[in-house]
N, C-alpha and C positions, 0 to 999 in steps of 0.2 A: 463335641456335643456339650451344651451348657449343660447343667443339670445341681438342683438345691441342696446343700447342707444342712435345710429347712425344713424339706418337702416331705418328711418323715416325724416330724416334730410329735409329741405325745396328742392325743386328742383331748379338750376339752370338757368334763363330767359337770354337765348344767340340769340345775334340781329345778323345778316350777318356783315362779313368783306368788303366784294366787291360784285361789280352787274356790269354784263354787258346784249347786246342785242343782238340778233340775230333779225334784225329789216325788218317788210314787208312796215314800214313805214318812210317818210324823219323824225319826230320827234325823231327818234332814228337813226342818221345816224352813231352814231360813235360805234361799236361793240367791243374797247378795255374794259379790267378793270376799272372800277373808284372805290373809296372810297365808301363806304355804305350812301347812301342819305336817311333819317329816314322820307323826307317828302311824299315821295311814288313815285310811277312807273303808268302813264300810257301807256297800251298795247292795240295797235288796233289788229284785228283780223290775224293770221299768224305772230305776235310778240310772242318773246319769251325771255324771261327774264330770266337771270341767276342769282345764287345766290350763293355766298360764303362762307362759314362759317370758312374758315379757316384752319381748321383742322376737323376729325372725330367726332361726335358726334352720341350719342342714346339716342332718347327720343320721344315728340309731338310736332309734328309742328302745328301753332297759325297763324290765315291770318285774318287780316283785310282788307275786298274790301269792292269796290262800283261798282255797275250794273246801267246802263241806263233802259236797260232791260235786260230779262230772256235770259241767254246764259248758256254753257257749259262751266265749269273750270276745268282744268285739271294741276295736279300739280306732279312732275318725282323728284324721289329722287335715288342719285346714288353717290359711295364715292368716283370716281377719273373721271376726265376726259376724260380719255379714256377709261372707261368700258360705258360711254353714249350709244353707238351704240347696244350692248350688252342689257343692259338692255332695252334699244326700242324694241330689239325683244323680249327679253324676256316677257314684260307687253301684246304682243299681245297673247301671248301663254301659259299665267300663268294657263290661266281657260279650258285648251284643256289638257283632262289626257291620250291622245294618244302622246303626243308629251314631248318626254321627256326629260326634260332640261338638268339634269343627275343628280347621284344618292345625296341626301344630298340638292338638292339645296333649298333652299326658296324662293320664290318670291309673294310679299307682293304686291297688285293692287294700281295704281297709287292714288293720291287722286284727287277722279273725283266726281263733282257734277252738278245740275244745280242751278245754282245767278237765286236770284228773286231780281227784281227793287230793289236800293236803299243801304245802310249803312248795312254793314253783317259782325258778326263773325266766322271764321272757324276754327274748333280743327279736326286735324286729329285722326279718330279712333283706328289707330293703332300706339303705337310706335314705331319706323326704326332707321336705322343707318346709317348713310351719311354725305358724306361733303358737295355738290353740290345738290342744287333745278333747276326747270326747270318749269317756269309758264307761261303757255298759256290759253288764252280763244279764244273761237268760234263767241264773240262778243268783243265792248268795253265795257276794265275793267279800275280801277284804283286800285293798292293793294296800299291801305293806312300804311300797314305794317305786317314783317312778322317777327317770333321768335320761339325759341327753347326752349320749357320747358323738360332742358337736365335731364336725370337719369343716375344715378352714384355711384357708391357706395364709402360712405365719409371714407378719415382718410386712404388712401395712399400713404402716406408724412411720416410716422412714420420711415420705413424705409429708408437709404438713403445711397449713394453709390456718389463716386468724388475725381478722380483721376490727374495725367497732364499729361494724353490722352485726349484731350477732344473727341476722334471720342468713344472713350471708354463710355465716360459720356454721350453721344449724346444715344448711345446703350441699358443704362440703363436707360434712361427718355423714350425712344422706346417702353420700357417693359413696362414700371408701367402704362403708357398711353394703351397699347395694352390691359392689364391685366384691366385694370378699365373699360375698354367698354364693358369688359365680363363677368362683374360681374351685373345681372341684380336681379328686380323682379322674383323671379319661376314664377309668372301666368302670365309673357310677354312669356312665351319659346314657342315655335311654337306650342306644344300642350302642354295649360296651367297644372301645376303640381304645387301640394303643397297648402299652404294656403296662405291671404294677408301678408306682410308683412315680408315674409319668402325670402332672397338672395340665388344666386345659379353662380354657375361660368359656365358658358357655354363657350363652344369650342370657338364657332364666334360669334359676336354679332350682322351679317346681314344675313347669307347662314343657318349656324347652328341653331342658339338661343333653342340650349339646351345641357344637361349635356351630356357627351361623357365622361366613364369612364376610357380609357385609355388617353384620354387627360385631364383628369382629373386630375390626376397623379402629371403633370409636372405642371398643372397651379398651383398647392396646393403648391408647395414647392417655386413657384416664388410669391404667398401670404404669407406664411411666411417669407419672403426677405422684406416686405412690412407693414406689419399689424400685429398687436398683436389681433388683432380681428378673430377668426377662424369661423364666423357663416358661412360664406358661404362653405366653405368647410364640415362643420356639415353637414348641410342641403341637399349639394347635395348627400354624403354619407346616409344618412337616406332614400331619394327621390328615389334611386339607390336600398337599400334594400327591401323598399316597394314594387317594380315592380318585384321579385324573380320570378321566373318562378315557377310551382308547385315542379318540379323536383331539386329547388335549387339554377340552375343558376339563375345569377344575370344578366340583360342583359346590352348590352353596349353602350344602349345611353337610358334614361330615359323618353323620350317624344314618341319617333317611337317603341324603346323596339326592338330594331336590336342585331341580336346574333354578338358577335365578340369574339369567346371563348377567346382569352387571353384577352380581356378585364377584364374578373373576376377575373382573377390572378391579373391583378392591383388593383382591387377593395381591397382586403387584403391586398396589399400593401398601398396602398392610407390611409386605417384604421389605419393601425399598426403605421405609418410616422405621421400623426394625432396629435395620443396619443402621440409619441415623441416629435413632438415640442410645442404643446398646453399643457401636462399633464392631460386634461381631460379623464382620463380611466372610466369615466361613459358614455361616449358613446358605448365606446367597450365593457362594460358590456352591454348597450342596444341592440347591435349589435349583442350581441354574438351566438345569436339562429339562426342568417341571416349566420354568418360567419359558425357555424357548418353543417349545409346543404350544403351550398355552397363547404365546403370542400369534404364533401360526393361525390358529381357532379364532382369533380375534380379527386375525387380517384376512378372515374369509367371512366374517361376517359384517365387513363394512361393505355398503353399496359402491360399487365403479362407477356408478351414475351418477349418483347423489354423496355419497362419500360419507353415509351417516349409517352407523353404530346400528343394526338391526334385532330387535327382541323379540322372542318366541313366550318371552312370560316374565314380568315385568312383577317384584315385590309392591313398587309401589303401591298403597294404599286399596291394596286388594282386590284392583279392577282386574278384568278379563282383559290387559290391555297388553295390544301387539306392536310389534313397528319401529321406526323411529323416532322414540321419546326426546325429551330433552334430557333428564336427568343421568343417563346411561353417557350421553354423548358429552355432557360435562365432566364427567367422571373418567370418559377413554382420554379425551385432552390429559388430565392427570396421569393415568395407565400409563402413557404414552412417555410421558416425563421419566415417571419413574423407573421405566426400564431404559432409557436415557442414562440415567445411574447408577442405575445399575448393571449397566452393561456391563462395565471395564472385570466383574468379576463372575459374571457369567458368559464371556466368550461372544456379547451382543456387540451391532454397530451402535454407539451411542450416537452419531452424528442424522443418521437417517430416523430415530428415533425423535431428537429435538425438531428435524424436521417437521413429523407428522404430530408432535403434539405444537406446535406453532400452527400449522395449517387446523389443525381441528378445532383451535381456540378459535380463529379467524372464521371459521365453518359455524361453529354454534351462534357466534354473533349474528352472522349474517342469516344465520335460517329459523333462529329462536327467537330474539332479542327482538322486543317492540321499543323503538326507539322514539317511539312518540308518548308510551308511558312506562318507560325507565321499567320492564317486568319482561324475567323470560318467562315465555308460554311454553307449553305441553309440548307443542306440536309445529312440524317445520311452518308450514304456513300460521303465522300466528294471527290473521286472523279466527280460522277454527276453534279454537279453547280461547276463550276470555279470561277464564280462572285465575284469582292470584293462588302461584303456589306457593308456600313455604320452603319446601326445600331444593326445587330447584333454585332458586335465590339466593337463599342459606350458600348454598353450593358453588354456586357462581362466582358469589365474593370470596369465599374462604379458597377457592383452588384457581381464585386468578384469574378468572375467565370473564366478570363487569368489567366495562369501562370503569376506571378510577374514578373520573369523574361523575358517576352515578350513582355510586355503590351508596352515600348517604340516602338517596331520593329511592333507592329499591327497600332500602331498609324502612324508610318512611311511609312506604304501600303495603307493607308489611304491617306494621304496626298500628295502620289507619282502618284495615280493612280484615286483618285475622285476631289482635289481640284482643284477651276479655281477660275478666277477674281472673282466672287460674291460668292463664301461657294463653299461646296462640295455637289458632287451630291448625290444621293442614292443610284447607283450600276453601276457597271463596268463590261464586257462589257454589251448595251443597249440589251434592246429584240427585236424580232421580231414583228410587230407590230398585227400578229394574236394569239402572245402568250397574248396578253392583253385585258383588259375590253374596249367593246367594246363602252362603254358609254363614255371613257375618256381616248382614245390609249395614250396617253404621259401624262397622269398625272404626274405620276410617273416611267419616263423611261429615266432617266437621269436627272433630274429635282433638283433641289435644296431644301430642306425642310427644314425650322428654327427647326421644329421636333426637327429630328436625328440629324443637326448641333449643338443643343444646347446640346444634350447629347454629342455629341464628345468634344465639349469647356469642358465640364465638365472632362471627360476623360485626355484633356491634363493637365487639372490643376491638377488634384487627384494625376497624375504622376508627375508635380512638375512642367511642361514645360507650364506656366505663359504665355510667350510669342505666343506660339504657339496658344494658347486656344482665348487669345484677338484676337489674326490675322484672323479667324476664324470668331470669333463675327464681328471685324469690316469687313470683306467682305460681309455676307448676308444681316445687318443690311444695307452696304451703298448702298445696289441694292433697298432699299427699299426706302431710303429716298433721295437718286439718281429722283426717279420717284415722289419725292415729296409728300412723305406717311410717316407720322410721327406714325405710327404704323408698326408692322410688318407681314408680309403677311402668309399667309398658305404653299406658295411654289413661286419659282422662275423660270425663264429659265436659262439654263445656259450660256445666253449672259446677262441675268440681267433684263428682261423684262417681263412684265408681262404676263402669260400665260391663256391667251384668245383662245380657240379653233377660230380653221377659220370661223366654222358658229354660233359663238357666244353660244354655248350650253352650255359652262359650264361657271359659274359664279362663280368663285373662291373667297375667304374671302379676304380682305385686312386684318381684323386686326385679328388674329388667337391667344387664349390666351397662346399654348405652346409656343410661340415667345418671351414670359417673363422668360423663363426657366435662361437661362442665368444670370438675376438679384441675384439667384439664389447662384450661381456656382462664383459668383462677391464676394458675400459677405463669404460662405461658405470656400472654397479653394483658394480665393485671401487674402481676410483679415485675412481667417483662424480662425474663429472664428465658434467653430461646438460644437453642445453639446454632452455630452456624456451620459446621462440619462435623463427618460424620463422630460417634463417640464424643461428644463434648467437648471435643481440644478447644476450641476457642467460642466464647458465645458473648453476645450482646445483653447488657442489662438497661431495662429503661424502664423503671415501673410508670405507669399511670392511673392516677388513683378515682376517676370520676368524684363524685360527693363522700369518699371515705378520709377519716380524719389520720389513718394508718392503717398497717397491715405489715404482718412478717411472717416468715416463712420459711420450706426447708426444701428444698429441691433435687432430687438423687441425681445421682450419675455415677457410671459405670467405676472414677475415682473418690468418690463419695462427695457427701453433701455440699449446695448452694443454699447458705442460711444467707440473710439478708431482713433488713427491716426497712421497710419506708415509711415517713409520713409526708401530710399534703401541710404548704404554709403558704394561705396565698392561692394564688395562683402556680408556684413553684412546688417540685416534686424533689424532695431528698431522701439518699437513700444512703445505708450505711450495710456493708457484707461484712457478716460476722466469721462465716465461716466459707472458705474454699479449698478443694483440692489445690497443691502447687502447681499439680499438671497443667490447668488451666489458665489459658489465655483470657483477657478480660478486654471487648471491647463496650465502651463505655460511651451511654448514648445520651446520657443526662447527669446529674448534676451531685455528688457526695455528697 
């Protein structure tokens, strides 16, 4: 079992940047920003003290006050300024299980106590994620001072990415930030899992805080962009196995144990991509008993008739939707593969394996694919759904499944028909609002999602179109930090704004960890540095730079770092490797 010499590391003791007042008293008349004053704040009753930290943080918050007498303190943690109001309603509603926030939310109770007389220390019992505090009492107080004993997980600087885009670079410090807030303790996850000392990558590290297997996925490959350390990916794979349903399935979030059948089809995939960039194939032999049931479960819910991948409940974009999708059946092609490779150390046939993912690839063409406008549709009959969708598309090109010869012209219906100012939405034309979940009618009904946007980035680059894939990036990323969030969000509006239902019900993630996908896809198909067997023994470099003048970089692996620097002259692509393991083989696809 891997496990970090890191994972222990001291915690972080972060003071606020700025404080201001929302004041019922003349002592506080001036309500702008100021500088962080370390000698403290007093708050008469109906004051209320802001707090800044700057940017996002997850961890416990630390208060030192003084009380005259016994009053009621109450202390609001919230990550943007304008989710305040939002989360006001939400703290009156947290503990009422008739009213429902919507589906995934978290909401963690204010820190509320009652001050006895005198000189007091506070530790808040749970750890949160927030930028902004919000301190009031019901008498006078004086906070002598407040701090953040921040958790984080060390040694995400390994990897490194910096180009002369800077909106590009701004994009990729977006990610590693996004990604590090989501990498906690397992027994912080909203329902504790695992043992002490055990990391886990979770979705979001304030709505979610726990593993989600199909966003599992993307966060794993945007950690290895990052870290040569794979515990936390270990772990939430093992944590993911352990909660097996008796029938095999795997389910698709590790704390609540919610079915999301194509989640398990990632789960294999998650495994097999693992053992590729880590080379530890002792997990996938530990695995292997979890992965063979699991396939059983999967090969009783393809049709005999129709031979298509069947769902009982379907993540995407939040419909009530059943059946044979396309997206689920693009992704078993994949499954299918990947226990192909993983056979040889889980005791599988890999031969019947490469079979059935060759047949299923040949299966979705023929039952998805509109081949008069180059777009898979929803739905077998593609007449049915007109829709363009994003990430079945996305999906298509990145796992193999377009004709080569289209993959440019899918990507060009894509960008004619969902991009706008901040990324591309999810699908084209919008629904009806009674065809939707009735918990969260626009989540996903036009909407923008770093998701599916980073797998299309992905897509443009694989296809060679560099340019295209950054333009892309820098759109969703700038909607984000547009609104002053140096993480990136779980979804967007498509004016760029944050999407807050009218009566505040749903409470969306700022910092969502597939938003690091992209880091990704920077290093992979920008610098072009990709391995070609499992552990890195031998990998190919071939950067391609679209309209960038350079770009250099730092690439982990298992025997440390792929530094490398390129720039463009010309039409010609030069690259110069500063740094490699011996271990490594270098197959070379362009030009020194």
């Amino acid at each position: 079992m891997m496990c970090s010499d890191r994972a222990q590391a001291e915690a972080e003791w972060i003071s606020p940047r700025k404080f201001r007042f929302a004041s019922a008293g003349s002592q506080n008349a001036n309500p702008g920003w100021k500088s962080f004053q370390p000698e403290g704040w007093r708050l008469c009753p109906g004051d209320r003290l802001y707090l800044d930290f700057d940017r996002k943080h997850f961890g416990r918050i630390h208060l030192h006050v003084a009380a005259s007498q016994a009053t009621l303190l109450r202390v609001y943690a919230f990550p943007h300024e304008e989710t305040e109001p939002a989360f006001e309603f939400a703290y009156k509603h947290y503990k009422n299980p008739e009213f429902p926030l919507a589906w995934g939310t978290i909401i963690l109770p204010p820190i509320e106590g009652l001050l006895t007389p005198g000189e007091q220390h506070w530790t808040d019992c749970h750890s949160r994620a927030f930028r902004f505090l919000r301190v009031e009492a019901e008498g006078e107080i004086v906070v002598r001072g407040i701090e953040l004993e921040a958790s984080a997980w060390p040694g995400l600087c390994e990897g490194q990415f910096e180009c002369s885009d800077s909106e590009v670079n701004r994009a990729w410090e977006m990610g590693r930030q996004t990604l590090g807030l989501c990498i906690q303790p397992a027994l912080e996850s909203q329902q504790p899992v695992g043992e002490p000392g055990q990391w886990v990558l979770w979705d979001g590290c304030r709505r979610d805080r726990e593993i989600w297997i199909g966003d599992l996925r993307p966060a794993a490959l945007a950690h290895y962009s990052l870290s040569s350390n794979p515990e936390p990916v270990a772990t939430s794979l093992r944590l993911a196995a352990a909660g097996a349903f008796e029938n095999g399935l795997i389910p698709g979030s590790v704390s609540s144990r919610q079915v999301f059948n194509e989640y398990a089809l990632w789960w294999v995939i998650t495994l097999w991509e693992y053992v590729f960039y880590t080379g530890d194939t002792l997990l996938a032999t530990e695995l292997g008993p979890a992965l063979k049931r699991l396939m059983g479960w999967i090969a009783s819910h393809v049709s005999g008739s129709k031979g298509l991948f069947e769902v009982e409940n379907s993540w995407s974009y939040t419909l009530p939707r059943k059946g044979p999708l396309c997206g689920p059946n693009i992704v078993l092609s994949q499954a299918y593969l990947a226990a192909a490779r993983l056979a040889k150390y889980c005791g599988l046939d890999a031969a019947s394996f490469e079979l059935l993912a060759a047949d299923q690839r040949a299966r979705v063409l023929q039952k998805y694919y509109d081949t008069e406008h180059h777009l898979f549709r929803d739905l077998p009959d593609t007449t049915q759904d007109q829709r363009v969708w994003e990430d079945n598309n996305a999906l298509g090109i990145l796992l193999g499944v377009a004709p080569p010869q289209d993959r440019l012209s899918i990507l060009a219906q894509l960008k004619n028909r969902l991009w706008g100012a901040w990324g591309a939405a999810t699908c084209s034309p919008k629904f009806a609002e009674e065809e939707l979940n009735p918990l969260c009618p626009w989540a996903h009904n036009g909407t923008i999602w770093p998701f599916a946007n980073a797998y299309e980035v992905g897509a443009w680059m694989q296809c060679g179109e560099v340019t295209q894939g950054l333009d892309l990036l820098k759109r969703y990323t700038r909607a984000c930090h547009r609104a002053g969030s140096e993480t990136i969000w779980e979804m967007i509006h498509a004016d760029g704004s944050l999407p807050l239902s009218p009566d505040h019900r749903y409470l969306l993630s700022l910092c969502h960890a597939w938003g690091a996908t992209a880091n990704h896809h920077l290093q992979r198909d920008l610098l072009g540095v990709v391995p070609l067997v499992e552990g890195w023994r031998k990998v190919r470099i071939a950067p391609q730079m679209g309209n960038l003048e350079w770009a250099v970089g730092s690439v982990p692996t298992p025997m440390g770092p792929i530094r490398l620097e390129a720039t463009q002259h010309g039409e010609a692509v030069r690259y110069k490797i500063m740094e490699i393991p011996p271990e490594i083989e270098v197959e070379s696809a362009g030009q020194k």
